[in-house]
C-alpha positions in Angstrom: 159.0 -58.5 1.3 158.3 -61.0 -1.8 155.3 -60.7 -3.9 152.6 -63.2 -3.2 149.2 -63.4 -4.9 146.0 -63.3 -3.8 144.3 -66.2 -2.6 141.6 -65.4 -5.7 144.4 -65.5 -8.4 145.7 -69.3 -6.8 142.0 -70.2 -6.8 141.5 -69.7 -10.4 144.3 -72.0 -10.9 142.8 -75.0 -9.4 139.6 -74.6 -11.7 138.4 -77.3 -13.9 134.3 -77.8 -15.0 134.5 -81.6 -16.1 135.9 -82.2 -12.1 134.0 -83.4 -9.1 137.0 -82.2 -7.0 135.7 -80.0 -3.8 138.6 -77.3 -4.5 138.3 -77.2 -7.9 134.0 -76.8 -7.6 134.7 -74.1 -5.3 137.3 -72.3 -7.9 134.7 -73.0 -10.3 131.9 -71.2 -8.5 134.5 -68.7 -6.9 134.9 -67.0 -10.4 131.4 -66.5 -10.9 131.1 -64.2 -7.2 130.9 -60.5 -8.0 132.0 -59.9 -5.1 134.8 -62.3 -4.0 137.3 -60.1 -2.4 140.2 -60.8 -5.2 143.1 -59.0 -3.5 142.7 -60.4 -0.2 145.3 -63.0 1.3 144.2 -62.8 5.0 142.8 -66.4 6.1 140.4 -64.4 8.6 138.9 -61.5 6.0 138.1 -64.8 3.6 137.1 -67.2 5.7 134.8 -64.1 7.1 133.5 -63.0 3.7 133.2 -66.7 2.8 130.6 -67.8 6.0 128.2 -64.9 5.2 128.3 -64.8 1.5 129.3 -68.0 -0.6 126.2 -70.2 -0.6 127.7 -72.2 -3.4 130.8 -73.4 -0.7 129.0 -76.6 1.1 131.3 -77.1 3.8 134.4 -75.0 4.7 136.8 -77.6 5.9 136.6 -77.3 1.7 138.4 -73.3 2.2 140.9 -74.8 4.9 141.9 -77.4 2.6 142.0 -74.7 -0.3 144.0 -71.9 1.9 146.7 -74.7 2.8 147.5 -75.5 -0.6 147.8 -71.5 -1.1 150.2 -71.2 2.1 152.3 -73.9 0.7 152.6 -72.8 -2.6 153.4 -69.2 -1.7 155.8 -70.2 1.1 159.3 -70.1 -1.4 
């Protein structure tokens, strides 16, 4: 089985503060959560922890979007 990263570590990649982007807002804010569970890959155990804890994350077609871009990337 290959390697992949966490969803937390692609996150961090799409981050930029001078951007307006809805990703890259949500990486911004992302890497200021305690709590974000960095290890995690699962789709369900983020989009779970992301409905009852990440006020900062206005809509989360923003997280489907997001998680798409991940699969892709990871899917060598």
């Amino acid at each position: 089985m290959a390697y992949r990263e966490s969803f937390y570590r692609y996150l961090m990649t799409q981050r930029n503060a001078n951007s307006s982007d809805e990703i890259a807002q949500f990486a911004n804010n992302a890497q200021n959560d305690q709590t974000f569970p960095k290890q995690e890959q699962s789709y369900e155990k983020l989009s779970d922890y992301l409905e009852l804890n990440a006020g900062y994350l206005s809509s989360m077609s923003i997280f489907d979007e997001a998680y798409q871009s991940y699969r892709e990337k990871m899917s060598y």
